[in-house]
Structures are given as C-alpha cells and as structure tokens.
C-alpha positions in Angstrom: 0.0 0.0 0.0 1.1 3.0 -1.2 3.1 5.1 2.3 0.6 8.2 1.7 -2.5 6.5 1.4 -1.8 4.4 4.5 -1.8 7.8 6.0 -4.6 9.4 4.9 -6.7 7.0 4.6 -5.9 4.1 6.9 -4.6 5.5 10.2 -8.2 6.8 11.1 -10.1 3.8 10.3 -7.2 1.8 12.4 -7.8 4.4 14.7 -11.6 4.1 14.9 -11.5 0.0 15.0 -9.4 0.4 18.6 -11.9 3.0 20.0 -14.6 0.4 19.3 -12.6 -2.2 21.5 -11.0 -0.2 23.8 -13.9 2.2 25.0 -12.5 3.3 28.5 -9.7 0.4 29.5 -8.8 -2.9 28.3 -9.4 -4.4 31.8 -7.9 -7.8 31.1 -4.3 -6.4 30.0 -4.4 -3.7 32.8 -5.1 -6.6 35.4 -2.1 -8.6 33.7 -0.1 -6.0 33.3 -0.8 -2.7 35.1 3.3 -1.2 34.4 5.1 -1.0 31.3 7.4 -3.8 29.8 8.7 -5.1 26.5 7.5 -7.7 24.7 7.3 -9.7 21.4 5.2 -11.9 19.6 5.3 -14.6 16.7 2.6 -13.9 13.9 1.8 -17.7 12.8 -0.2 -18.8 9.4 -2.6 -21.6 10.8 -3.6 -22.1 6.9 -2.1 -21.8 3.5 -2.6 -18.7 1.8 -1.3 -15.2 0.5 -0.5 -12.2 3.1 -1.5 -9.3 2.6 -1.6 -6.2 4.9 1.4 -5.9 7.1 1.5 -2.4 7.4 -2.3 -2.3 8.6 -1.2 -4.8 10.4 1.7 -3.1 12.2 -0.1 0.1 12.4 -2.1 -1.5 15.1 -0.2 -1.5 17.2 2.3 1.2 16.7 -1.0 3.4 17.0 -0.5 2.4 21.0 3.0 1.9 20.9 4.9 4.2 18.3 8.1 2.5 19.2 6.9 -1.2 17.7 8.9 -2.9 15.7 7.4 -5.5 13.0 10.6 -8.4 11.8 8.3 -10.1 9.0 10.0 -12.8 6.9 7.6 -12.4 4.2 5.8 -9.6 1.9 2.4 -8.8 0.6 1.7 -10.9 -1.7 3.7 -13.8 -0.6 2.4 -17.2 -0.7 2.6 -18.5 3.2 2.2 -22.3 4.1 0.2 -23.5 7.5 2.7 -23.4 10.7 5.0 -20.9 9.1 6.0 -18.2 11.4 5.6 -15.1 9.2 6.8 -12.6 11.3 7.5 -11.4 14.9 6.5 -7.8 16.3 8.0 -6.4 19.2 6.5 -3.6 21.5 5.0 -2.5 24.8 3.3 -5.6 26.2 0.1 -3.9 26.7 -0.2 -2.4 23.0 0.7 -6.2 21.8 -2.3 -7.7 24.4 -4.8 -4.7 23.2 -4.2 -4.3 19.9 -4.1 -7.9 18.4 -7.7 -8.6 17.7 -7.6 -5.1 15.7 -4.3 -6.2 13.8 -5.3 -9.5 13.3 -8.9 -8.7 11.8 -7.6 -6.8 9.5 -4.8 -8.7 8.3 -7.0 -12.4 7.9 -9.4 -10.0 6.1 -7.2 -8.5 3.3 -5.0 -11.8 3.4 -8.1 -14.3 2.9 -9.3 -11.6 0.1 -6.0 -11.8 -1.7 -5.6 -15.7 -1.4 -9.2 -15.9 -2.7 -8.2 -13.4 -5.7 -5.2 -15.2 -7.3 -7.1 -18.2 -7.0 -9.2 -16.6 -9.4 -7.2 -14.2 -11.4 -5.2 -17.5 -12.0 -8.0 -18.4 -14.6 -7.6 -15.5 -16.8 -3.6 -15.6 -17.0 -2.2 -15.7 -20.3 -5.4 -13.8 -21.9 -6.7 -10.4 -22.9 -9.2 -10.2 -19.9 -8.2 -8.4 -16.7 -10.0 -9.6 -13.4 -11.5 -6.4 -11.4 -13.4 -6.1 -8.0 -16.8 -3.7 -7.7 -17.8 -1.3 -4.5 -19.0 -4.5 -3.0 -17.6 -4.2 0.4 -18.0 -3.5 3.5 -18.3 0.1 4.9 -15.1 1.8 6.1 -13.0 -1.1 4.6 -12.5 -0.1 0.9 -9.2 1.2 1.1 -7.9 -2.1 2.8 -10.1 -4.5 0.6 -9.4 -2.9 -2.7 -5.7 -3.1 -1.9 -6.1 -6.5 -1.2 -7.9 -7.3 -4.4 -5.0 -5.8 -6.0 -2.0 -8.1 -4.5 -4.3 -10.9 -5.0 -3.6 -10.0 -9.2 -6.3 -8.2 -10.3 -7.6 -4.7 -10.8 -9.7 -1.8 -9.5 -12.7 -1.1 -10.6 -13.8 2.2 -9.9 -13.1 3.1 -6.4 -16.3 5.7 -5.6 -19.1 7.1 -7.1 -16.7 10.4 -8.0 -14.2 8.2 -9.8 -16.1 7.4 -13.1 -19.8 7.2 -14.7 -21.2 3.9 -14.5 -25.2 4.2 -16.2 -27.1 1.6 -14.2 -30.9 0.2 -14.9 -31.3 2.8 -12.3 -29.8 5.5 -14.0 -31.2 4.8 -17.6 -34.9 4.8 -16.1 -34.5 8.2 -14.5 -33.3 10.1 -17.7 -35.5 8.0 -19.7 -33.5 5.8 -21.6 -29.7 4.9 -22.9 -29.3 7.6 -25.7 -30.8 10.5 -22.9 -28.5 9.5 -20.2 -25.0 8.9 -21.8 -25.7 12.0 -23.6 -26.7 13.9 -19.8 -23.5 12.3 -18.8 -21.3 13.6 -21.8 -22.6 17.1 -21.1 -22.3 16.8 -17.1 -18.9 14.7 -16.8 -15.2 15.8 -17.0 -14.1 15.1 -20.6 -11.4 12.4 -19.2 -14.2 10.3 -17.4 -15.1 7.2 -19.8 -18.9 6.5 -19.9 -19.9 2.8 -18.9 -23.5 1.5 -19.6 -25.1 -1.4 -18.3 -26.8 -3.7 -20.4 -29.4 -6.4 -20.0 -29.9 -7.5 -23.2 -29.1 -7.1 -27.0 -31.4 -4.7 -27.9 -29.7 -2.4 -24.8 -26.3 -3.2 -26.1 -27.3 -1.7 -30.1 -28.7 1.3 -27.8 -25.7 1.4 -26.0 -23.5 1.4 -29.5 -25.6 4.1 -30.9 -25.1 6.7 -28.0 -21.3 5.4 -28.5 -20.4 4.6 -24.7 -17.3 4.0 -23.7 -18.0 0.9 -22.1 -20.6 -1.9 -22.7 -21.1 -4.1 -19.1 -23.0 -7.2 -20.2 -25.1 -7.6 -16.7 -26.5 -11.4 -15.9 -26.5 -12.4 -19.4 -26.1 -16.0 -20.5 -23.2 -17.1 -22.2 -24.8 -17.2 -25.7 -26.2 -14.2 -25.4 -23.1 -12.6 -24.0 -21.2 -14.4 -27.3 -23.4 -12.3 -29.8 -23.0 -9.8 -27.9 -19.2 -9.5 -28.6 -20.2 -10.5 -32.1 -23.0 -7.0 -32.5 -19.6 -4.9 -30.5 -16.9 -6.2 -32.3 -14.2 -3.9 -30.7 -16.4 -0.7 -30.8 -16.5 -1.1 -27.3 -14.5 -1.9 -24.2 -16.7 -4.8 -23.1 -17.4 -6.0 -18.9 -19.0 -8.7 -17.7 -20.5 -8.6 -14.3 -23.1 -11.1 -12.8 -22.6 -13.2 -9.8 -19.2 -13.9 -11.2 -17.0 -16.5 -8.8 -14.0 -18.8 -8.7 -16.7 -21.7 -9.1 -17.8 -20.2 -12.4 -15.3 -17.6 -13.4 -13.6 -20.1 -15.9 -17.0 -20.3 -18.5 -16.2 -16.7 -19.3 -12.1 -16.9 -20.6 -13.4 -17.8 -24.3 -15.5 -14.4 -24.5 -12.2 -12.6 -24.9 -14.0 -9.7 -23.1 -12.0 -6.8 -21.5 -12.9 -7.2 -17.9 -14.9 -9.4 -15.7 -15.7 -8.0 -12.6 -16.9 -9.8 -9.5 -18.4 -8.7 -6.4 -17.3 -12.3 -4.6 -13.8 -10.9 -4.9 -14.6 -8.7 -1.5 -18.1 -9.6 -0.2 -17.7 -13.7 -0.4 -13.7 -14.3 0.7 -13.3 -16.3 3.4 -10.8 -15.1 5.5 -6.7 -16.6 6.2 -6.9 -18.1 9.5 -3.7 -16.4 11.3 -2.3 -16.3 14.9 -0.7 -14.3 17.8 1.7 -16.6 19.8 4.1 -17.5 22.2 4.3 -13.8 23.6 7.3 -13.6 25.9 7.9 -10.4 28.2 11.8 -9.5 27.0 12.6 -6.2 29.0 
C-alpha cells in the first residue's frame, strides 16, 4: 500500500476500530499487566494462503506503541504455508495484548481476500481479460479491501461514485433511456471520465452502440447471449462482464475474450486466512 494512502486513509479507520474495543480500558491487559514492559510476539499462518496487509497490520499497534517494531520474513503478496512463522513484532506488552484482535482482523481480512483473488485471477492468465473487483464491500474497509484485491492479481474497478460514470438500470430509467443519459453524462462529466453502460440484453447493447459509450457491461447475461453480444460490439466497445461472477464459475467466461470481468465475490464472499498471535514472551 502506497506510504501516503496508508496515512490518509488508513490510520483513522485503524484508529476508529481500537476506539470500538478499547472504550474506556482494556481491563484484562491492565489486570495482567498494570506497568510497562517489552514484549514480542510470533505472527503464525494456521492455513495456506497469500499475506496481505502488514503495514495495517503493524499500524495497530504502533498506533498504542509508536516505538513497535514488526521483523516479518515475508511480503504482501507472498504465498505463506500453514505453521509458518511469518513474522515477529516487538512492543510495549500492553499495546501487543490490546491491539491484536484489531491487527489480526484486519490482516485475515485483506490476506483471505487476496488468497481468494489469485485463485481466481489464476484463470484468466495468459489472456486479454483483466479480473477487477466492484464497490461491494464492506463500509469503512475499501481502502484495505481494494488493496487486497489488487496483490491478489487483479484490478480496480472504480473506487467511488466520484471516480467514473457507470449508467445503471437505475440511471437509464431516470433520464428515460440509454441515448438521454449517456448524452446527460457527456454534457455533465469531466471530458477524461469514460462512460460505462449497463446492459441487459441485446437490444440495450445496439442502444448502447448508438449513443457510443465507452463501455458496454454485459449484466447477468447468458453465455450465448453474452457471445453475440461481442459478435454486435466487435471492438467498438470496451466490453465487462458482471453477474454473480465466482472462482466456481469464473472459468466459462475466458473464451468471450472480453476486457474485464468483474466480480463482487472478490470482496463480499472471501473467506478469511486463518492467522495467529503466539508464544508472547515479556523481554525487558
């Protein structure tokens, strides 16, 4: 994660997740240990996956220590094996004892997202299509799931609302059709925003050709119909396919030769990476 958006962005949400546990005292590490003293602990994988998040991770706990130290053996985006110690991270005993839920949520969050992400961007190696998330996920965790979409291997779809135009069903209904809303977009939009237009069906995606988006997203389509599609297109479009797209499915869709398939499962359906805080050991 890039140094300045782990600022910005992630150092109030890390912030915000310890208020929520720590609302006056953590009365179980004060009992423990009511007086400073230094401390480490091994981060253990307790399943096979790919890490992601360290410095969340670390920022944990450096939020109630800022002298903690993280010695990790491995990277984002490294694939780790059950029982391998991945790292250790050394600090004030009572920020490693009230932080670690925190850390930990965090980094089995973003590592099970990544694991789950190559798994799936694996299917579309070696072809035209790039694998992207959606805004699927869960509120206040963009930053961190998006991030871990993209060490898993794939892409970013648009991160917000303010990032690009996307015409929904929605959309189209309220200005009364495709040709009336790409052109209200056209006049409304910054000239260096592409225009994307959801489609339903092949009548919508001749509509869509007409008012000449920039990008055709073939919605919950079959995979015949989605094959015409490409045929009515043929390359006067960047073409998406969205749909309840998953690593149990995601494989019917590499002979499209579409642009992008993008899947909500990516952030809203990961399992997470089981991981561990061990063997903590006072040290001065």
């Amino acid at each position: 994660m890039n140094p300045i958006t782990l600022k910005l962005q992630a150092e109030p949400l890390v912030r915000m997740a310890l208020q929520e546990d720590i609302t006056s005292e953590d009365v179980s590490t004060a009992s423990v240990m009511p007086e400073p003293a230094r401390g480490e602990v091994r981060l253990i994988a307790k399943q096979d996956g790919v890490i992601c998040g360290l410095d969340v991770f670390s920022l944990a706990f450096e939020l109630l220590d800022p002298t903690t130290q993280l010695h990790a053996t491995v990277r984002d985006g490294d694939e780790v094996s059950r029982g391998q110690v991945l790292a250790t991270v050394e600090a004030d005993v009572r920020a490693l004892l009230s932080a670690e839920r925190v850390a930990l949520n965090y980094l089995q969050r973003m590592s099970g997202i990544a694991t789950y992400t190559r798994r799936m961007a694996a299917l579309f190696a070696g072809t035209k299509t790039q694998l992207v998330d959606t805004r699927k996920t869960t509120p206040n965790m963009r930053v961190f799931e998006k991030e871990a979409v993209r060490v898993g291997g794939a892409g970013n779809h648009r991160y917000n609302l303010s990032d690009g135009v996307m015409l929904k069903d929605n959309h189209i209904d309220a200005a009364g059709g495709i040709a009336a809303a790409v052109a209200a977009a056209r006049a409304h939009a910054p000239f260096v925003r592409k225009v994307e237009v959801e489609v339903e069906n092949l009548d919508m995606v001749r509509e869509a050709l007409s008012a000449r988006a920039d990008i055709i997203m073939l919605d919950n389509m079959d995979h015949e119909t989605m094959a015409e599609a490409m045929r009515i297109i043929d390359g006067r479009a960047e073409v998406e396919v969205s749909g309840n797209v998953t690593a149990e499915n995601a494989a019917a869709l590499v002979d499209l030769g579409v642009d992008y398939v993008s899947s909500g499962a990516l952030t809203h359906s990961a399992p997470i990476l089981d991981l561990s805080l061990k063997h903590l050991q006072v040290i001065g």
